[in-house]
N, CA, C and O atoms as a GROMACS GRO file, in nm:
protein
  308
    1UNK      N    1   9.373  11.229   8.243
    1UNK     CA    2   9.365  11.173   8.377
    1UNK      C    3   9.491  11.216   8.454
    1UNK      O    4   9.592  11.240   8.389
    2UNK      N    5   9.491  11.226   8.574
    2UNK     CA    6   9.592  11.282   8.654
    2UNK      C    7   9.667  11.171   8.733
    2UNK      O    8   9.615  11.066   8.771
    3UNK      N    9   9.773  11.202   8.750
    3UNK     CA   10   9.867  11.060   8.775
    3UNK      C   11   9.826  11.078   8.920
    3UNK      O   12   9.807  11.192   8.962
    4UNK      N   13   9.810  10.958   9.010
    4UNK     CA   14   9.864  10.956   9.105
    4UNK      C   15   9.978  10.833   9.180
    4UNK      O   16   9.978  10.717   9.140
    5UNK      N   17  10.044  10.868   9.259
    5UNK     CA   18  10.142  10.835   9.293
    5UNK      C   19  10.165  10.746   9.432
    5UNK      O   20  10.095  10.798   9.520
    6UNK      N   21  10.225  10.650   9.475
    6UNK     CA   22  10.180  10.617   9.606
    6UNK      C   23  10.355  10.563   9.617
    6UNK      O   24  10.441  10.548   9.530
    7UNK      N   25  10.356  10.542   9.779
    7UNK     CA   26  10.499  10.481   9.803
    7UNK      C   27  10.568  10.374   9.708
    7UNK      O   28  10.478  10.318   9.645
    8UNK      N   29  10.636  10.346   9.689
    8UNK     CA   30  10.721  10.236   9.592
    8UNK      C   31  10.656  10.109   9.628
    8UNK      O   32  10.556  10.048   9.589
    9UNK      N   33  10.765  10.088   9.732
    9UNK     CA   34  10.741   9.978   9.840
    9UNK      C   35  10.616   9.950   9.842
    9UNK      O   36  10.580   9.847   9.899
   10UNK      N   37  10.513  10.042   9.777
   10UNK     CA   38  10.368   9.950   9.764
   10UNK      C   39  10.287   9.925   9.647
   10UNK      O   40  10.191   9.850   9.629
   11UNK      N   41  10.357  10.013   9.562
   11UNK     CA   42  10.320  10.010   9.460
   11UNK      C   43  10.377   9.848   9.399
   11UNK      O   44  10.301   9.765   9.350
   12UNK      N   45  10.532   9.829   9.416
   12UNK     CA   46  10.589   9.685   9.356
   12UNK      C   47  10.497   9.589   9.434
   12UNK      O   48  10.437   9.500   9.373
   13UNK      N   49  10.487   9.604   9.558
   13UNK     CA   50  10.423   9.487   9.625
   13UNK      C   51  10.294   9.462   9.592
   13UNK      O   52  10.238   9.353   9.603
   14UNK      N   53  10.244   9.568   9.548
   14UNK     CA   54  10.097   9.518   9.468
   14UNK      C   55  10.094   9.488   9.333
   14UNK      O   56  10.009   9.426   9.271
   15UNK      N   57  10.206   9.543   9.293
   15UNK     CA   58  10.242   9.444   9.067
   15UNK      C   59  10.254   9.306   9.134
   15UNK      O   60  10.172   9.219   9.102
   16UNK      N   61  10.394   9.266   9.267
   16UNK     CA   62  10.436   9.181   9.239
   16UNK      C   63  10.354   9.042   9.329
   16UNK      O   64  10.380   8.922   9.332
   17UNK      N   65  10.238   9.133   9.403
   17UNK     CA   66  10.142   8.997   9.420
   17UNK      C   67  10.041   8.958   9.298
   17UNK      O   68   9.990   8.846   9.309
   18UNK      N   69  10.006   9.035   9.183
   18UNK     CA   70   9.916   9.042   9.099
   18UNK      C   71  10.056   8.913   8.977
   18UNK      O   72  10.014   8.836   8.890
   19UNK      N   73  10.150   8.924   8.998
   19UNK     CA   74  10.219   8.874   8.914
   19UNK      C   75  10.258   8.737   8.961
   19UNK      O   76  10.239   8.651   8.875
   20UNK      N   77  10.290   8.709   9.036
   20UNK     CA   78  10.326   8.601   9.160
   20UNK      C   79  10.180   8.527   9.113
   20UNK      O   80  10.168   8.434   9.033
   21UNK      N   81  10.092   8.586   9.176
   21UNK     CA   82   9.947   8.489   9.165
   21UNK      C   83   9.931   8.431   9.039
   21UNK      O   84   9.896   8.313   9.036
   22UNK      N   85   9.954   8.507   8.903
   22UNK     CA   86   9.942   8.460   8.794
   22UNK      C   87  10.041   8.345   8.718
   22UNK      O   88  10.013   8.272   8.623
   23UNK      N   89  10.162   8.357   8.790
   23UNK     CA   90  10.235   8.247   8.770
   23UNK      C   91  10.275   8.106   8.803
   23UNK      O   92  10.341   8.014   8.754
   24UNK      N   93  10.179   8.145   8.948
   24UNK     CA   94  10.145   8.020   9.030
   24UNK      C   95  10.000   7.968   8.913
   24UNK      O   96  10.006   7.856   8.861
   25UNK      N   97   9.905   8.042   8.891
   25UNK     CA   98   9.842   7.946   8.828
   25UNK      C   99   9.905   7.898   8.704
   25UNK      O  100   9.888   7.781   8.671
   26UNK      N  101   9.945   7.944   8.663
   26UNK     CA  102  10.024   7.895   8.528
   26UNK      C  103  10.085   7.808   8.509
   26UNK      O  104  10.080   7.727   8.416
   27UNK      N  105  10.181   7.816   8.636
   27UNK     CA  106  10.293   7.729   8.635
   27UNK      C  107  10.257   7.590   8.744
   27UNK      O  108  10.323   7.486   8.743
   28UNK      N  109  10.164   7.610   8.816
   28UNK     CA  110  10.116   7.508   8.915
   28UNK      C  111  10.284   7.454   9.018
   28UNK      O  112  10.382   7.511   9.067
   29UNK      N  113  10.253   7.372   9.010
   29UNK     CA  114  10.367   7.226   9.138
   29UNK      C  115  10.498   7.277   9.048
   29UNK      O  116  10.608   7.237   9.087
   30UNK      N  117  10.493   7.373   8.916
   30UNK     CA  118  10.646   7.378   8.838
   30UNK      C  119  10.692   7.534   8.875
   30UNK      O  120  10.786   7.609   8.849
   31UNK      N  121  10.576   7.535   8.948
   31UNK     CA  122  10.683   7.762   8.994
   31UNK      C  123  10.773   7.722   9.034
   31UNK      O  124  10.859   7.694   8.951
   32UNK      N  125  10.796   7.703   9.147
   32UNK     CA  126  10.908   7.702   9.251
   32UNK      C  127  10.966   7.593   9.246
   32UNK      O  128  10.895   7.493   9.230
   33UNK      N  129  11.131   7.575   9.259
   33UNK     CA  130  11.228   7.540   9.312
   33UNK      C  131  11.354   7.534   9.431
   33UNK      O  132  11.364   7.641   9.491
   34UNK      N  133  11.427   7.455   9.465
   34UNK     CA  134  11.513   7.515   9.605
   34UNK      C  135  11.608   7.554   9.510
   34UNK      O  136  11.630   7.544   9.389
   35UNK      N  137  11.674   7.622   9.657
   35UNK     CA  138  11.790   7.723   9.572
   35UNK      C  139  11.902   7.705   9.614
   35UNK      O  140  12.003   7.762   9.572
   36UNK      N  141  11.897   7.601   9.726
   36UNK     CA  142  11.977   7.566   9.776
   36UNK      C  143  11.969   7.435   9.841
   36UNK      O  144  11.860   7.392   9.877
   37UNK      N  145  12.127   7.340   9.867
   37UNK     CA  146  12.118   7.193   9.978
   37UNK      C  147  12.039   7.209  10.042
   37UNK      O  148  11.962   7.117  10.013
   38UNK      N  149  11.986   7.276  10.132
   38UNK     CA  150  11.908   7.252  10.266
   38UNK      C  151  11.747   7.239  10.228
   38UNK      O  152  11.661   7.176  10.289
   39UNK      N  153  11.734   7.307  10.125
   39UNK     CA  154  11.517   7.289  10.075
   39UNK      C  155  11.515   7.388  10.186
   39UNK      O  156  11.414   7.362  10.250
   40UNK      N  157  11.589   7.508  10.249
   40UNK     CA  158  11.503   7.576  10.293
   40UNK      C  159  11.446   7.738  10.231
   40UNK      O  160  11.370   7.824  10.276
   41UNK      N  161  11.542   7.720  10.084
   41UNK     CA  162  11.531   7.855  10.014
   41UNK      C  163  11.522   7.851   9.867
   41UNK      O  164  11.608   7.822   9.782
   42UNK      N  165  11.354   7.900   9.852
   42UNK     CA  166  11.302   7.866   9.765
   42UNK      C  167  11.267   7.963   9.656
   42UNK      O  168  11.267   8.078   9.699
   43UNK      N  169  11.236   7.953   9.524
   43UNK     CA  170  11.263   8.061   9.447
   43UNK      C  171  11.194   7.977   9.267
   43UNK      O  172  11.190   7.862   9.224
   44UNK      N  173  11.150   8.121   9.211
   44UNK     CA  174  11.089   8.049   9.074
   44UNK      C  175  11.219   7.985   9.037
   44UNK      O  176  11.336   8.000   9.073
   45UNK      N  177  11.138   7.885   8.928
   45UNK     CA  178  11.198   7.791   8.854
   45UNK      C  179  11.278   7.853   8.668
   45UNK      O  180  11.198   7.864   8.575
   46UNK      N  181  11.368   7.871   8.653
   46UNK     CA  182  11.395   7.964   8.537
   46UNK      C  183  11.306   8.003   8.462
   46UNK      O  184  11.318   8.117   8.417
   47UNK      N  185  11.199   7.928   8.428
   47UNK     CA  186  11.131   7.948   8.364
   47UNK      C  187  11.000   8.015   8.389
   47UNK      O  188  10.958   8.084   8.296
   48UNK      N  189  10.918   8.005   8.514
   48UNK     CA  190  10.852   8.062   8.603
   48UNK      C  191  10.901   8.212   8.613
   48UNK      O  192  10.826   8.303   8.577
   49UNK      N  193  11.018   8.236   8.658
   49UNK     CA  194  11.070   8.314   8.584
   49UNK      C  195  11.060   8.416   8.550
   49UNK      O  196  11.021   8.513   8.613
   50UNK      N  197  11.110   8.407   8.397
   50UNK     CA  198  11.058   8.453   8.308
   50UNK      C  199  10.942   8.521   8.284
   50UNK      O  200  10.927   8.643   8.278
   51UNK      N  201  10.847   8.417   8.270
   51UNK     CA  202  10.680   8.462   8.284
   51UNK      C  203  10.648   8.586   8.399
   51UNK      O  204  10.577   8.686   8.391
   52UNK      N  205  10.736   8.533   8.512
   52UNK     CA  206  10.721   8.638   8.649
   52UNK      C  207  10.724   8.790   8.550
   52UNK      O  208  10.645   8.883   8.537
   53UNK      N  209  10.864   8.756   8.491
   53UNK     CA  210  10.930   8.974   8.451
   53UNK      C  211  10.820   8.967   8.417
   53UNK      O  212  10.723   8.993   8.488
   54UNK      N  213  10.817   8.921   8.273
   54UNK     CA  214  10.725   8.946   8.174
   54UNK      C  215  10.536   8.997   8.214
   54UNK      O  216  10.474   9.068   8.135
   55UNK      N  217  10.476   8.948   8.339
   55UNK     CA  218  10.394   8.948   8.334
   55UNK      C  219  10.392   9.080   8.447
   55UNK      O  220  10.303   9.165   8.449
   56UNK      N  221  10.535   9.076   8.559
   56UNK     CA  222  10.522   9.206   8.608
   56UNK      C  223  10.540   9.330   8.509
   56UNK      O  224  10.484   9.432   8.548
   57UNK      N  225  10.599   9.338   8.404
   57UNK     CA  226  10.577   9.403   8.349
   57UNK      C  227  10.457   9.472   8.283
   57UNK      O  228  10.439   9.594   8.291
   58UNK      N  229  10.383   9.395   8.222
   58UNK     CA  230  10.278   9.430   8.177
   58UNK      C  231  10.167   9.452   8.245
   58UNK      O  232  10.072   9.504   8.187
   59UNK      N  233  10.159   9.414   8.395
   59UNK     CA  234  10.079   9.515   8.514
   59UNK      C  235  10.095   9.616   8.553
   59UNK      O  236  10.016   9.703   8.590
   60UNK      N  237  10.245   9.611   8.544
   60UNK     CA  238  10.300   9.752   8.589
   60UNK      C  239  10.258   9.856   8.469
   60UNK      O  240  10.185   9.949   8.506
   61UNK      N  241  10.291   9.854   8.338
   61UNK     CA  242  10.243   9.944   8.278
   61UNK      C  243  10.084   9.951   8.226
   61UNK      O  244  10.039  10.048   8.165
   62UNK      N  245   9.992   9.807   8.270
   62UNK     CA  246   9.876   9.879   8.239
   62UNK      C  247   9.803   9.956   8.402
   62UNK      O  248   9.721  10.044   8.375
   63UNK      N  249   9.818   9.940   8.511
   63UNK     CA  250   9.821   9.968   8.667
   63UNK      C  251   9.846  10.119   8.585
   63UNK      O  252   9.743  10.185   8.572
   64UNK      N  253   9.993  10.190   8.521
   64UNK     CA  254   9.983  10.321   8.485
   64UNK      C  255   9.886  10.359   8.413
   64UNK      O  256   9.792  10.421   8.461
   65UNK      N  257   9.895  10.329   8.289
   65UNK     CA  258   9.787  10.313   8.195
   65UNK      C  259   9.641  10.322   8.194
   65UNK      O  260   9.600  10.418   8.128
   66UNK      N  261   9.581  10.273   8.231
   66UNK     CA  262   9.484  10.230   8.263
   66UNK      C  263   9.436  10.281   8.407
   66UNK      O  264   9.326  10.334   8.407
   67UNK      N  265   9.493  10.274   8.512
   67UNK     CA  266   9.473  10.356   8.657
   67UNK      C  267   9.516  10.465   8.662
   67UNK      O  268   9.451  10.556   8.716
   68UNK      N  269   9.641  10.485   8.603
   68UNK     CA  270   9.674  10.626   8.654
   68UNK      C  271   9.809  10.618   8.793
   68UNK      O  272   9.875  10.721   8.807
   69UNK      N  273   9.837  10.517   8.871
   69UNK     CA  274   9.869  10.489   8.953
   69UNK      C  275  10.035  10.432   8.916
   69UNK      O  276  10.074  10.320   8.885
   70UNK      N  277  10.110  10.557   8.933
   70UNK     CA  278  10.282  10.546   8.948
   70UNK      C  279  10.310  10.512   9.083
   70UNK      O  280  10.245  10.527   9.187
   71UNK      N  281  10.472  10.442   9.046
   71UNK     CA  282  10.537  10.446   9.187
   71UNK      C  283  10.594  10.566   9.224
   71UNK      O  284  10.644  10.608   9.119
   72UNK      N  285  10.614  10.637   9.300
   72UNK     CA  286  10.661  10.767   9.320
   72UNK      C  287  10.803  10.787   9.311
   72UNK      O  288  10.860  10.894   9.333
   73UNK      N  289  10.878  10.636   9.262
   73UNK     CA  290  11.011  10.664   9.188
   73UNK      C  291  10.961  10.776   9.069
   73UNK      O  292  11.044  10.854   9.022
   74UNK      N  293  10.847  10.777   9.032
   74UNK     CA  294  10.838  10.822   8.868
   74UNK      C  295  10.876  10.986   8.932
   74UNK      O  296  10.904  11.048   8.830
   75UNK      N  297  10.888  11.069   9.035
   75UNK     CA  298  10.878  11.139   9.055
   75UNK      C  299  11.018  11.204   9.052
   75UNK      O  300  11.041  11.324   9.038
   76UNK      N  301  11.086  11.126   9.064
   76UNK     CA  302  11.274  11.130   9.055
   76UNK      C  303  11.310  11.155   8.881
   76UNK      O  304  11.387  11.233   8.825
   77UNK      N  305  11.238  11.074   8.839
   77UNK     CA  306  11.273  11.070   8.660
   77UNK      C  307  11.299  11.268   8.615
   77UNK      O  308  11.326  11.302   8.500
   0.00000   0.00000   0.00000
C-alpha cells in the first residue's frame, strides 16, 4: 500500500479528536479538571491523561497501519 501523507496540523487534529472522544467516554464528569484559581482553564485530569497519550497513540499508529495515512512530518525523518 502506498503511504499517503497530509498536513500535520491535520493529521494530529484528527488522532487527537478520535482520542479526546474516547476519553470523554471513559472517563465521563472525571476527564477534566481546572488548572487554575479562576475555573477558567481547563485540562484532563492526570489520569484522563494518561489514557489520552496512550490511546493517541495507538490511533496514530493504526490511522498508519491500517490507512496508510502519515503526517507529513514522516517526510522529514
Amino acid at each position: 500500500m502506498s503511504k499517503i501523507y497530509i498536513e500535520n496540523s491535520r493529521f494530529m487534529e484528527f488522532i487527537d479528536e478520535l482520542a479526546t472522544q474516547i476519553t470523554k467516554m471513559n472517563y465521563g464528569a472525571e476527564t477534566f479538571e481546572s488548572k487554575d484559581s479562576t475555573d477558567t482553564t481547563f485540562g484532563f485530569t492526570d489520569e484522563a491523561q494518561d489514557f489520552y497519550n496512550e490511546v493517541y497513540d495507538e490511533y496514530e499508529t493504526l490511522t498508519n497501519n491500517l490507512l496508510g495515512v502519515y503526517s507529513n512530518n514522516e517526510l522529514n525523518k
